[in-house]
C-alpha positions in Angstrom: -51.2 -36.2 -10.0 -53.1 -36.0 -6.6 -52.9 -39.5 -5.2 -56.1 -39.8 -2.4 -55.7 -42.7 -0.2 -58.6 -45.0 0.5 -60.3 -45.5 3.5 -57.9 -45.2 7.0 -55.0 -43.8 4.1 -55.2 -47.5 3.1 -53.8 -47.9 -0.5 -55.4 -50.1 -2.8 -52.7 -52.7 -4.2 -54.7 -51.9 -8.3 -55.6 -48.7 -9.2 -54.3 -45.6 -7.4 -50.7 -47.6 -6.1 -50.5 -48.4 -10.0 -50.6 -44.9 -10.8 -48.6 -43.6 -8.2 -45.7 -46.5 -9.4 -46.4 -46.0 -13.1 -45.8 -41.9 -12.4 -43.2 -42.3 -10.4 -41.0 -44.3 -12.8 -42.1 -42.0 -15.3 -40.3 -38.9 -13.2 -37.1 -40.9 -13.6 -34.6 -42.1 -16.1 -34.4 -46.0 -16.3 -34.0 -48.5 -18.6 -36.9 -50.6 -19.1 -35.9 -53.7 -17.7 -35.0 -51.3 -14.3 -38.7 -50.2 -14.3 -40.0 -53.6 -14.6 -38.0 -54.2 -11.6 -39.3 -51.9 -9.4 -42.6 -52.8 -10.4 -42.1 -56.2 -9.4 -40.4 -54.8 -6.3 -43.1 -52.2 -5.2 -45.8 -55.1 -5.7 -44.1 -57.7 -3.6 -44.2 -55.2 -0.7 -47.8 -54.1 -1.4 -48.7 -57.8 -1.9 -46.7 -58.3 1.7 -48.6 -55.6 3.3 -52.2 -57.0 2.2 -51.3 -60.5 3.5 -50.2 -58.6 6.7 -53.1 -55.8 7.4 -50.6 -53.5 7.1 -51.8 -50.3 5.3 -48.9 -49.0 3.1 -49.6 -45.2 3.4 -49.4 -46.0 7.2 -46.2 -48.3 7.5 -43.3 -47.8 10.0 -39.7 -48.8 9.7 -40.5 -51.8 12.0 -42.4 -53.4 9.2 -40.2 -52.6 6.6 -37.4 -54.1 8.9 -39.7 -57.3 9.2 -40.2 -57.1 5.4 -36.4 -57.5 4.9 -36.2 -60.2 7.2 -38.0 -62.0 5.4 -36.6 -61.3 2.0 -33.4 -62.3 4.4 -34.9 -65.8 5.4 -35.4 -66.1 1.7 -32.0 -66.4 1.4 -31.6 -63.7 -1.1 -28.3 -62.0 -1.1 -27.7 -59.2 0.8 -26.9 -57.2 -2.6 -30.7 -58.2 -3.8 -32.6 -57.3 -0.6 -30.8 -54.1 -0.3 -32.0 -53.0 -3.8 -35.2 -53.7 -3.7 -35.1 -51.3 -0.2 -33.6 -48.6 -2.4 -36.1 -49.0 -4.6 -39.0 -49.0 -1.9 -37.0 -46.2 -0.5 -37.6 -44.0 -3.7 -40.9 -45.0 -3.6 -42.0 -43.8 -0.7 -39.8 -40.7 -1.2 -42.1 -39.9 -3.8 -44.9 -40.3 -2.1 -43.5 -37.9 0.6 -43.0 -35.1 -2.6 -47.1 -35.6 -3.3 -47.9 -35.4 0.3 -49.5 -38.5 0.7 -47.3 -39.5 3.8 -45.7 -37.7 6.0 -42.1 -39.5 6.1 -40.5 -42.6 4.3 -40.5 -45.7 6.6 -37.5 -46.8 4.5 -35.5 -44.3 5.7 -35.3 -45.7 9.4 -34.7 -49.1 8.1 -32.3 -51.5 9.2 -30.9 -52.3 5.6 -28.4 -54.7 4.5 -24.4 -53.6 4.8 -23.1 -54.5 1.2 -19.8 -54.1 0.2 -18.5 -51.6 -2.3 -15.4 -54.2 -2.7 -18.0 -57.5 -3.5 -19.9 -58.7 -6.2 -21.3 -62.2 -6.5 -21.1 -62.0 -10.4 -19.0 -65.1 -11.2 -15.9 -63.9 -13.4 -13.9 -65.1 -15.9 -10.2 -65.5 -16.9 -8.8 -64.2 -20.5 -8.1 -67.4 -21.4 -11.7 -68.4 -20.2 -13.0 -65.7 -22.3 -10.7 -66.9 -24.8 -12.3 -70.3 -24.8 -15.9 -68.9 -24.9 -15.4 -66.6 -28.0 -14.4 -70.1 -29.8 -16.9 -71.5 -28.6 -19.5 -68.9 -29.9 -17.9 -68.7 -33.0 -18.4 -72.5 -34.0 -21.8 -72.1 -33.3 -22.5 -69.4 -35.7 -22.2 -65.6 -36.7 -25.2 -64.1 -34.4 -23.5 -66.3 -31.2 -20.0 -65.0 -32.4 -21.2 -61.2 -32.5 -23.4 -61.2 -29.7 -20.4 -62.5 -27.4 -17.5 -61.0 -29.4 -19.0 -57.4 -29.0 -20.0 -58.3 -24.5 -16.2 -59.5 -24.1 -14.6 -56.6 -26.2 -16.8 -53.3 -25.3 -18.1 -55.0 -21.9 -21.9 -54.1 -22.8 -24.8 -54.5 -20.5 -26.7 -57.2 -21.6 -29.7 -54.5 -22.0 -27.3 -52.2 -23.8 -26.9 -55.1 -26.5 -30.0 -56.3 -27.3 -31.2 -52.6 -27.3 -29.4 -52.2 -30.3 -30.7 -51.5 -33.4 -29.1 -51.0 -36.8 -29.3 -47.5 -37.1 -27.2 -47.0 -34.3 -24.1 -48.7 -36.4 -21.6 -45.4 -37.9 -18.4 -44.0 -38.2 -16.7 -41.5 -36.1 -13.3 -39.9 -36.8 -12.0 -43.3 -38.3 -13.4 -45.2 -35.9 -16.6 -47.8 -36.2 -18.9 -47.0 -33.7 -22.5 -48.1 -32.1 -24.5 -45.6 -29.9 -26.7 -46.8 -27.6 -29.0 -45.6 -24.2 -26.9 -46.4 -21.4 -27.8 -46.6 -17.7 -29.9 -43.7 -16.4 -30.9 -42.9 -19.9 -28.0 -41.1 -20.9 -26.5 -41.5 -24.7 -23.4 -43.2 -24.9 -21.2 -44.3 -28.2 -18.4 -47.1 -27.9 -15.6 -47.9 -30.3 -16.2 -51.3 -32.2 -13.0 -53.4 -32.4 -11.2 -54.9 -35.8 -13.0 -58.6 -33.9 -16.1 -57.1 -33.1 -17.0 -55.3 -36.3 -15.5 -58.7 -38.4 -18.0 -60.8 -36.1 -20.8 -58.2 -36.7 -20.4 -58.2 -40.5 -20.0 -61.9 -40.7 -23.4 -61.9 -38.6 -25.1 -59.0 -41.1 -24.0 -60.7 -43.9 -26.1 -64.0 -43.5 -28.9 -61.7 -41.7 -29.5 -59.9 -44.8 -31.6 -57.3 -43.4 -30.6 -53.8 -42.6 -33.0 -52.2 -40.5 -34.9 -52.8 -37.3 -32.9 -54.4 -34.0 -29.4 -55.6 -34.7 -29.7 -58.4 -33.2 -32.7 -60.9 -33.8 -34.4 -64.4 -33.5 -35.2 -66.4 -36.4 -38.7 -65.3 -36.3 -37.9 -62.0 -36.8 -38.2 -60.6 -33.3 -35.9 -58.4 -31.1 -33.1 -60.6 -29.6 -33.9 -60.9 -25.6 -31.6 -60.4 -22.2 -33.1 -64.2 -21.4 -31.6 -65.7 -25.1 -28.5 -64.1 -23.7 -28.2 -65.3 -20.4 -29.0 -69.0 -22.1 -26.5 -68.4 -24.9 -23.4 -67.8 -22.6 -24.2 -70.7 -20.1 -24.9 -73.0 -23.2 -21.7 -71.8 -25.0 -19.6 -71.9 -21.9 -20.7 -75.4 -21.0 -19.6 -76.4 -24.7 -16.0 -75.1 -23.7 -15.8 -76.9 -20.8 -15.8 -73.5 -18.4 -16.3 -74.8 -14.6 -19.1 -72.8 -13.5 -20.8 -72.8 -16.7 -24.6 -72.9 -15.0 -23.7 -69.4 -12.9 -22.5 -67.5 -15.7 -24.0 -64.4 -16.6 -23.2 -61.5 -19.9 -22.0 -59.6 -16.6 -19.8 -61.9 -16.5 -17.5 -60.9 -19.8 -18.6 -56.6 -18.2 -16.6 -57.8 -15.2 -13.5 -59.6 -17.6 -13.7 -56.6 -19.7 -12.9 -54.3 -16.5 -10.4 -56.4 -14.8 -8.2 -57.2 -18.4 -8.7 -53.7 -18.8 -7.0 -52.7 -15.7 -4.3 -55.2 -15.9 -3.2 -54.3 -19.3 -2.9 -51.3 -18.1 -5.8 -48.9 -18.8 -6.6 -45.6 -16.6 -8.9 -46.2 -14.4 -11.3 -42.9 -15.5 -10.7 -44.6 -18.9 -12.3 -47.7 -17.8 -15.1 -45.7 -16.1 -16.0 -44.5 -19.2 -15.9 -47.0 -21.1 -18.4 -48.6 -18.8 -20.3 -46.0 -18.1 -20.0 -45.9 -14.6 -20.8 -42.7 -12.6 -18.8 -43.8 -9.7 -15.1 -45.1 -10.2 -15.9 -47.1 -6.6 -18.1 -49.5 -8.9 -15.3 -49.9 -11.6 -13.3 -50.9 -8.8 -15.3 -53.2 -7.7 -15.8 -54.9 -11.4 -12.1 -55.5 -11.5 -11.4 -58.9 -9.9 -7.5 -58.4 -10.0 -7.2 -55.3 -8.2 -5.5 -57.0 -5.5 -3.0 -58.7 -7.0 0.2 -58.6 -5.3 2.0 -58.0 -8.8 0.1 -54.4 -9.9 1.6 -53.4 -6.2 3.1 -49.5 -7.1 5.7 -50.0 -5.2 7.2 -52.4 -7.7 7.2 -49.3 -10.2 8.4 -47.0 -7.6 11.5 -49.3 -7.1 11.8 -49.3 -10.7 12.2 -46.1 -11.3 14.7 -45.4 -8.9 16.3 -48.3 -9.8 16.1 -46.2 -13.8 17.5 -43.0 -12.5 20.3 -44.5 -10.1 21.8 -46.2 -13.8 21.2 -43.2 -15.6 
């Protein structure tokens, strides 16, 4: 694609930036609700740059940096302003591949410093998640499968209501659900005894056997919005402080941190959450600093072992 900048290398915020977006999310693997993202992302800083006279194709760091600082005054978090650089970032590093600029103004940019060893995602206990599931499960089969199935494989939310029936099987003994996971790459989970009794419970009032796994009573694909208003409406029911800031990444980030404190590998967690990096399943597991998992409790241990052997 040869992308020819208007007049002054002024880039029109319709027509040839939509192409250059659409083609550059095409030249990557992302799940859909990514690339709407960064098209609400590369439009907020186009739309920014028409308010401001500033010709994209032309911008320095210094605007992006005034960009931020707005985003900053905003009082988004620093997490949120320093992805929607990244994705600017890529942008632009695209448009450096078709020679359309000569160098990404992101790349000077002064971003935000975010913490490997933060997340704001509010968490939840076991005996909070505890209290959800029963929750869900009084209010039905779809509420008890949908959450059952978050809290025991710790899904993305997209992951889950990506699902569709066909994806349901059996490997080796084991029932099993294959899905796209982050970056596009094909990814099969274990179901447990809870999640597939929940899931046939659910299938056995839904009837139907084809088409998305999880749907509304019209018919239609089960959304990431339903979710988000199913967990804060369930948790609410069961009482759970914080019910109005919980998320399904809440029950990915329980799922990690009861992993780990039962005592579950931490490559095997990686896994299991699909995580290229096992710095970000680190970060997902809320109790890695407790004072109890120290090794040096199992060190003494075991020399306390061999000393009465």
């Amino acid at each position: 694609m040869q992308v020819v900048p208007r007049q002054g290398g002024e880039l029109a915020v319709g027509g040839a930036a939509e192409q250059v977006t659409e083609a550059w999310l095409a030249n990557r693997r992302l799940s859909e609700h990514t690339r709407a993202a960064y098209r609400r992302d590369v439009a907020a800083w186009l739309g920014w740059c028409a308010e401001r006279g500033v010709e994209p194709l032309r911008a320095s760091f210094l605007d992006v940096n005034a960009y931020a600082r707005g985003l900053e005054a905003r009082r988004l978090a620093p997490a949120t302003v320093a992805r929607k650089l990244s994705g600017l970032s890529s942008w632009y590093d695209f448009l450096v591949k078709l020679r359309a600029v000569d160098g990404n103004p992101v790349g000077g940019a002064d971003r935000p410093n975010v913490s490997r060893d933060h997340s704001s995602t509010v968490g939840l206990s076991p005996d909070e998640v505890d209290a959800l599931l029963r929750s869900a499960a009084e209010n039905g089969p779809r509420s008890n499968a949908v959450m059952t199935i978050l809290a025991d494989l710790g899904l993305r939310v997209g992951e889950l209501v990506g699902l569709d029936f066909g994806d349901l099987g059996w490997e080796r003994g084991h029932r099993t659900v294959r899905f796209v996971g982050k970056g596009g790459k094909p990814r099969r989970r274990a179901l447990t005894p809870g999640a597939s009794e929940a899931l046939d419970a659910y299938l056995g009032v839904r009837g139907d056997r084809e088409g998305p796994l999880f749907m509304t009573a019209s018919g239609a694909r089960l959304d990431r919005h339903a979710v988000f208003r199913l967990i804060r409406r369930l948790a609410a029911e069961a009482g759970l402080p914080g019910a109005d800031k919980l998320s399904p990444h809440s029950l990915r980030h329980a799922f990690a941190t009861t992993a780990r404190s039962e005592g579950v590998a931490l490559e095997d967690v990686q896994d299991a959450m699909g995580h290229a990096d096992p710095r970000t399943t680190r970060r997902y597991d809320r109790d890695r600093h407790n004072l109890d998992r120290d090794p040096a409790y199992m060190i003494a241990a075991a020399r306390a072992r061999r000393a009465g052997g």
